[in-house]
Backbone as a ProteinNet text record, in pm:
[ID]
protein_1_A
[PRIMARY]
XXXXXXXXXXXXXXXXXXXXXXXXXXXXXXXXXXXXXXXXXXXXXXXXXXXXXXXXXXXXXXXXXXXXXXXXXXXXXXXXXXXXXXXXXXXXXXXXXXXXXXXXXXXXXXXXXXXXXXXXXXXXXXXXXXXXXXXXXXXXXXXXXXXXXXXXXXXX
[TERTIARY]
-2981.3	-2979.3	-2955.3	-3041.3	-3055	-3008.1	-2903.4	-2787	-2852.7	-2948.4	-2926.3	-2879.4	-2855.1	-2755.2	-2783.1	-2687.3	-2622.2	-2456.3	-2407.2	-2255.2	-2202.6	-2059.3	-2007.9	-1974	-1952.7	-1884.3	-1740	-1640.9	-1547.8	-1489.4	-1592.9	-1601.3	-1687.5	-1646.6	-1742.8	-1855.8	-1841.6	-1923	-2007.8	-2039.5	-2126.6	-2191.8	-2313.9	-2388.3	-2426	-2445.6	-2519	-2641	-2742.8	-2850.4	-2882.1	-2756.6	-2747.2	-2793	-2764.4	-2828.5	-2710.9	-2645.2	-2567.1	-2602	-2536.7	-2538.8	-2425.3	-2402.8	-2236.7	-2206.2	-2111.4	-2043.3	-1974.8	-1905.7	-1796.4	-1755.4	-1696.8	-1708.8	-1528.6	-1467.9	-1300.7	-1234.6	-1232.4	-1194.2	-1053.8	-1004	-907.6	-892.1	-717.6	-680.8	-638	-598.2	-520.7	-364.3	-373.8	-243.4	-161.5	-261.4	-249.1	-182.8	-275.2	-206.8	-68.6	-39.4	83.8	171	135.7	243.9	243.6	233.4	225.5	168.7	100.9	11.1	-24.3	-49.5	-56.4	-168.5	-220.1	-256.4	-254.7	-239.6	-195.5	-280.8	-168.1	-194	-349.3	-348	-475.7	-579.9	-600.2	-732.5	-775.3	-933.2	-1003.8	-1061.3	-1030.8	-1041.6	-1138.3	-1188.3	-1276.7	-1394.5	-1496.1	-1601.7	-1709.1	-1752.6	-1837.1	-1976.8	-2072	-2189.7	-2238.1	-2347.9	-2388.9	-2549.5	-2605.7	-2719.1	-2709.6	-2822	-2793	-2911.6	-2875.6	-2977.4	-2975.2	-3106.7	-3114.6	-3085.8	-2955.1	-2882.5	-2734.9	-2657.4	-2524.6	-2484.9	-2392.8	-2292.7	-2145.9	-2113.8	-2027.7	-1920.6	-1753.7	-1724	-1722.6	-1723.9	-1712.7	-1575	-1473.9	-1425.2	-1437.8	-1405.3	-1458.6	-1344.7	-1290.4	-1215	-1281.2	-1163.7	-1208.8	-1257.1	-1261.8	-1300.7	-1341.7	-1437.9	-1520.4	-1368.8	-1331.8	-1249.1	-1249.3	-1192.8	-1167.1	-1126.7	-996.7	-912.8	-912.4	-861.5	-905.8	-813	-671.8	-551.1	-594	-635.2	-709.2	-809.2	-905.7	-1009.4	-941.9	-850.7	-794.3	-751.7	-668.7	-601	-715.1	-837.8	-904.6	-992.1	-1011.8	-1073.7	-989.1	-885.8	-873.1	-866.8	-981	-977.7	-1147.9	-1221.8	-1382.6	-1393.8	-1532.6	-1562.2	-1717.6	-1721.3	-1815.7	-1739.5	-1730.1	-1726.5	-1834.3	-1829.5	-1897.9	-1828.1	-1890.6	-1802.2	-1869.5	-1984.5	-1995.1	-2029.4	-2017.9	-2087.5	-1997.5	-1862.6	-1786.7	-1811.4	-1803.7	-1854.8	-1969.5	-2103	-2212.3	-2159.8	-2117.1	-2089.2	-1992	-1906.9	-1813.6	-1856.3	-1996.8	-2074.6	-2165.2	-2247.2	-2329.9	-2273.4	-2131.4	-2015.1	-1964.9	-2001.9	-1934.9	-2041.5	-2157	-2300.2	-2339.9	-2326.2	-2340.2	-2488.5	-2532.9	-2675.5	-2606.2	-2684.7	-2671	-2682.5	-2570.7	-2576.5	-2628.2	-2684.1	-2625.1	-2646.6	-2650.2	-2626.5	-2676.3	-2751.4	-2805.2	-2786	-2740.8	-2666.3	-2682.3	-2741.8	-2770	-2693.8	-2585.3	-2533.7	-2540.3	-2486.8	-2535.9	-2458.6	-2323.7	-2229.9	-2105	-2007.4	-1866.1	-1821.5	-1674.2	-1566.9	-1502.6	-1477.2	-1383.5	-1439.4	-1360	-1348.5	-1506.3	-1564.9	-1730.4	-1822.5	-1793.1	-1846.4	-1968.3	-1939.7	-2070.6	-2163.2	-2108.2	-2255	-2331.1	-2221.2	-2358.3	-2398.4	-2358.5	-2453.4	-2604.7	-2529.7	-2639	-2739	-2702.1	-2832	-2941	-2812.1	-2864.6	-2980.9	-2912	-2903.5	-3087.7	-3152.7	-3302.2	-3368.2	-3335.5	-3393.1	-3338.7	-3168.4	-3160.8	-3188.9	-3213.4	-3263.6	-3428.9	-3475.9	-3607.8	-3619	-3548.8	-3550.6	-3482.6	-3372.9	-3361.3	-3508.7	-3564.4	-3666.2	-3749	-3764.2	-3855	-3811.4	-3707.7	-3637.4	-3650.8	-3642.6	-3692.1	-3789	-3890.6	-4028.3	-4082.2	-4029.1	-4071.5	-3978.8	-3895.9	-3800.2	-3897.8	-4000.8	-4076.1	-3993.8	-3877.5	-3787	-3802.5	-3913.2	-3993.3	-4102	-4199.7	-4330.8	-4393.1	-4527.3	-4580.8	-4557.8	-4582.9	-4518.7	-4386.1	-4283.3	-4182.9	-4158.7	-4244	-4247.4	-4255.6	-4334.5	-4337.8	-4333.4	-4269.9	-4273.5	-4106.9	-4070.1	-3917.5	-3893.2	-3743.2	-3764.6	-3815.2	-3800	-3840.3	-3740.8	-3757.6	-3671.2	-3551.4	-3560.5	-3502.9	-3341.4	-3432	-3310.1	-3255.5	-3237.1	-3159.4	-3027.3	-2998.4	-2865.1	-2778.1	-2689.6	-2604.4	-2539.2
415.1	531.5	485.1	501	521.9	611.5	617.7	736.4	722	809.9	814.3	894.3	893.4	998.5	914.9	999.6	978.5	990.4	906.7	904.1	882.7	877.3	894.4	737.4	688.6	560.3	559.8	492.3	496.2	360.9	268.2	165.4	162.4	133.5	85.8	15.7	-128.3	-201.2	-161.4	-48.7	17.5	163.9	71.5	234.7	329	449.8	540.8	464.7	541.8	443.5	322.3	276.2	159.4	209.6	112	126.4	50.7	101.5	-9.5	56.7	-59.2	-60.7	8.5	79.8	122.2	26.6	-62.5	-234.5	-131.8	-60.2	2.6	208.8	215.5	319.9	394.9	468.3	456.2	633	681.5	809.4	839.8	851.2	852.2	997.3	987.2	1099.1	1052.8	1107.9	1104	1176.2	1254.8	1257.2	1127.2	1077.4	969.2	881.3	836.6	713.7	760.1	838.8	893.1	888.2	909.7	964.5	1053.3	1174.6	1271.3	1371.6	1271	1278.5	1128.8	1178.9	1089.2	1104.2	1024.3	1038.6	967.6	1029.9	930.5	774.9	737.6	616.2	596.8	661.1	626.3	666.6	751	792.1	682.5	658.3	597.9	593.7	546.1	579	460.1	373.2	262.8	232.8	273.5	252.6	122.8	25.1	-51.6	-36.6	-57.1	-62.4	-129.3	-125.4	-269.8	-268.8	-183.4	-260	-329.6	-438.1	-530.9	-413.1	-429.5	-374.5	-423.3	-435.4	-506.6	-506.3	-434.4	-347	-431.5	-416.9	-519.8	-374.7	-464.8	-356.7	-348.2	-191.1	-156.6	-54.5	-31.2	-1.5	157	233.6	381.3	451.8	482.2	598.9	750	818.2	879.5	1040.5	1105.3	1201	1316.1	1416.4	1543.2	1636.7	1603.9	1698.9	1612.2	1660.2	1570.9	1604.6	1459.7	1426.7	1435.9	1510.7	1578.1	1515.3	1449.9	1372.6	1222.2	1193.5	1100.7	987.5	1029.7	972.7	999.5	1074.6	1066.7	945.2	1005.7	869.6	693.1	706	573.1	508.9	614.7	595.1	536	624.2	600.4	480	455.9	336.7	125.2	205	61.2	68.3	168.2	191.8	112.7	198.1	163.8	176.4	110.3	100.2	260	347.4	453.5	580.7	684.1	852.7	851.6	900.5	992.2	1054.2	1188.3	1280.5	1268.2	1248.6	1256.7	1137.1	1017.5	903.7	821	835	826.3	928.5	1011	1106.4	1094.3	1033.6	976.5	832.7	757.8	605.5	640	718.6	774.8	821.8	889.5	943	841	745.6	617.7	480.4	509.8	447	478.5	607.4	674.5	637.9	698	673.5	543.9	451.1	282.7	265.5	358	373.3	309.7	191.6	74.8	216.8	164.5	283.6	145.8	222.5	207.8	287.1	247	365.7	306.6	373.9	315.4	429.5	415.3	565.9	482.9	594.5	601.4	635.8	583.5	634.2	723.8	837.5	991.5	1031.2	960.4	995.2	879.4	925.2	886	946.8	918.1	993.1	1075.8	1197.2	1246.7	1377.9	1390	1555.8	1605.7	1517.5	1554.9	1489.5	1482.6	1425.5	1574.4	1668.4	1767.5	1803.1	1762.4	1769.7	1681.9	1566.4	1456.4	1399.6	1478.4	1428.3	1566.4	1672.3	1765.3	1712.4	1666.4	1589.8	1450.7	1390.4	1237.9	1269.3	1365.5	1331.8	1322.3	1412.5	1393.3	1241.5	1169.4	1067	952.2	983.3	826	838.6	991.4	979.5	987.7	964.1	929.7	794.8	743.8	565.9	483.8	580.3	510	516.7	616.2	572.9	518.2	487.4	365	263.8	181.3	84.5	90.5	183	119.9	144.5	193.4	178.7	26.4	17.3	-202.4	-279	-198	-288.5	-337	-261.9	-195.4	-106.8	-62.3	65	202.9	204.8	375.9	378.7	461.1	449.3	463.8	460.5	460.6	352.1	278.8	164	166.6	175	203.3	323.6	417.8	516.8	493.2	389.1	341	180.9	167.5	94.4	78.3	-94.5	-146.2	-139.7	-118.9	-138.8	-268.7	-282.5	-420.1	-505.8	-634.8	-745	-749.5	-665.9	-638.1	-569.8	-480.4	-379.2	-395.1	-494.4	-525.2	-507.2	-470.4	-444.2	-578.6	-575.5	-727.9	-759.3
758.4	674.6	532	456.2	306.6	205.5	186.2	103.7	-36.9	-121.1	-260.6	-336.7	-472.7	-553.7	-679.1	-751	-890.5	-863.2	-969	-959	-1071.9	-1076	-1245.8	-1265.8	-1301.9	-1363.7	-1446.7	-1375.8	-1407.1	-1541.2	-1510.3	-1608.4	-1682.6	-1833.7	-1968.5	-1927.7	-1803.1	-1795	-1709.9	-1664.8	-1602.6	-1713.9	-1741.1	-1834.4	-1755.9	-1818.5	-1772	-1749.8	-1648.8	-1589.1	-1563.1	-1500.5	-1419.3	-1279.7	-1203.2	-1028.7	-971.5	-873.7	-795.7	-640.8	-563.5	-406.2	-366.9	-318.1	-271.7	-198.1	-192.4	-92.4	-23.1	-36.4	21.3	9.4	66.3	14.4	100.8	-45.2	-14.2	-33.7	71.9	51.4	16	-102.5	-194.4	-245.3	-309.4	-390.2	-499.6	-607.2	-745.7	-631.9	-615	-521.4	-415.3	-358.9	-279.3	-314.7	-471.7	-530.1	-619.4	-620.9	-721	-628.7	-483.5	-383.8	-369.6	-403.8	-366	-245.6	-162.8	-79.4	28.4	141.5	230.2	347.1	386.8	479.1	678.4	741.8	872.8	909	949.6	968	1039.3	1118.5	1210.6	1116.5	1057.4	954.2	887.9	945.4	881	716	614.8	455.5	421.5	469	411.4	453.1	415.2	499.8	436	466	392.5	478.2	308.1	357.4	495.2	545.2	628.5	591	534.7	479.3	336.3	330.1	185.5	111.3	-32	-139.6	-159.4	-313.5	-379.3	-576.9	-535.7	-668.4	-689.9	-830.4	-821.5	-715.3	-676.8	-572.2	-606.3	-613.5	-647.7	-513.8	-565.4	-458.1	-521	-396.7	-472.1	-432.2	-511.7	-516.9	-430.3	-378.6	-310.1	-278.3	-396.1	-401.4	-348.1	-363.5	-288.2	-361.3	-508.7	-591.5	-719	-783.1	-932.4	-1010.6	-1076.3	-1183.5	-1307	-1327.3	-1488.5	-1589.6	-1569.5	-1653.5	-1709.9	-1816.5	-1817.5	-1759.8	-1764.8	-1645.9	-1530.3	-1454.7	-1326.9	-1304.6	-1405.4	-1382.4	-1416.3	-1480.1	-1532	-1358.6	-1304.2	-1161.2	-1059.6	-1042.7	-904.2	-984.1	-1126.9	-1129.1	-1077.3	-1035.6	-976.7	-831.4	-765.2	-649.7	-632	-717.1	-738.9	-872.4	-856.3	-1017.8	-1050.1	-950.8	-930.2	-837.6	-889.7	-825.5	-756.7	-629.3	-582.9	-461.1	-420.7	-372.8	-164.8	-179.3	-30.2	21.8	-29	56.1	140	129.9	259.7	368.5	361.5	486	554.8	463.8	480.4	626.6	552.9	611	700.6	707	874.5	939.4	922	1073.1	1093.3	996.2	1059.1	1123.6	1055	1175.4	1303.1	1285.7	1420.4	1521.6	1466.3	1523.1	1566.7	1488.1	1510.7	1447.1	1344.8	1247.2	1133.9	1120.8	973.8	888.4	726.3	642.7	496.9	405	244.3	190.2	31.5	-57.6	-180	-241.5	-345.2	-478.1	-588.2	-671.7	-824.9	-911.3	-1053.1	-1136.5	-1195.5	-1311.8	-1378.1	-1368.6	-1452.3	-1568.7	-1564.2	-1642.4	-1640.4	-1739.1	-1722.3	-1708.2	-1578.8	-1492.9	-1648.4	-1618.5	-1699.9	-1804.2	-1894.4	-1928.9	-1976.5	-2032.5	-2039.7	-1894.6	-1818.6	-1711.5	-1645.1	-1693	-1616.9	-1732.1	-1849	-1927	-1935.8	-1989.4	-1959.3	-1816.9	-1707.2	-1595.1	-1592.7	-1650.9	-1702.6	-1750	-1815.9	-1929.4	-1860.3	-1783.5	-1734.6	-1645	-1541.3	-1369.1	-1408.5	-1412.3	-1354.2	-1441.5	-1540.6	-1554.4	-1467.3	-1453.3	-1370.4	-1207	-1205.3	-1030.2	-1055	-1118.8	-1158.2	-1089	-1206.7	-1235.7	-1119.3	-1017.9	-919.1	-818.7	-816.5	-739.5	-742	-861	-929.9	-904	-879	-857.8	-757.8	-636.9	-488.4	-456.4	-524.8	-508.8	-542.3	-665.8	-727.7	-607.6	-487.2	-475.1	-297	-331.9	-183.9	-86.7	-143.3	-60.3	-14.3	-74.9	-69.4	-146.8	-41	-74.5	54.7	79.1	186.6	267.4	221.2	298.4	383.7	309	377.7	490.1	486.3	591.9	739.5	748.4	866.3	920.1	1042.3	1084.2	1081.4	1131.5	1102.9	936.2	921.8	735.8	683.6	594.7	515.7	515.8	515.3	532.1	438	315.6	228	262.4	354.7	412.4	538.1	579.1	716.4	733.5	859.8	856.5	841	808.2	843.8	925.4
[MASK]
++++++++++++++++++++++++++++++++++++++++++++++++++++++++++++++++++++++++++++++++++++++++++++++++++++++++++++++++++++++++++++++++++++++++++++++++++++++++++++

């Protein structure tokens, strides 16, 4: 399974319309890490990819609600270096399932208090340009429709 999106960026060194791989993917709070919040031991919170892309790979963040602040975002950025809101939930049912997952996600914005305008503005060029990138990457396209995936995309 092939997860795509747009996501916010919590680091400088990630521009808007970059491309990364999700490596991992970490279902987190701003409560959590303050303490304020917990979750049981047995709950699963880490999910890593198992297919390779061919994007830098980044880990994602993965809160319960888009981040406003810019002390918020300061917090979950030493969790991941990318927001996004459903791609752990994504990778806990292709885990559950035992279906190879990744995730491939476009830079739309930076985490924080302007984070819904300028993904307003971004989102349809860098989810453009991600599909352009796995189209050159041979990731989608006719080709890819059928058959085993491409050698590209194997599980690991």
């Amino acid at each position: 399974m092939l997860f795509l999106g747009t996501c916010g960026a919590y680091r400088p060194g990630i521009p808007v319309g970059a491309i990364v791989a999700v490596r991992e993917a970490i279902a987190i709070s701003t409560e959590e890490l303050s303490g304020a919040a917990y979750r049981p031991a047995i709950e699963r919170t880490r999910f890593p990819a198992t297919l390779a892309l061919p994007f830098p790979p980044a880990t994602a963040a993965v809160p319960p609600a888009i981040t406003r602040s810019r002390s918020a975002a300061a917090r979950l950025a030493r969790i991941g270096e990318v927001e996004h809101l459903e791609v752990a939930g994504v990778f806990a049912a292709c885990h559950g399932a035992g279906v190879p997952c990744g995730a491939a996600l476009a830079v739309a914005n930076r985490v924080g208090p302007g984070a819904h305008s300028e993904w307003t503005a971004n989102h349809r060029r860098v989810s453009r340009a991600l599909v352009d990138a796995l189209r050159r990457a041979g990731l989608l396209g006719p080709a890819a429709r059928r058959g085993p995936p491409p050698a590209r995309l194997r599980a690991r």
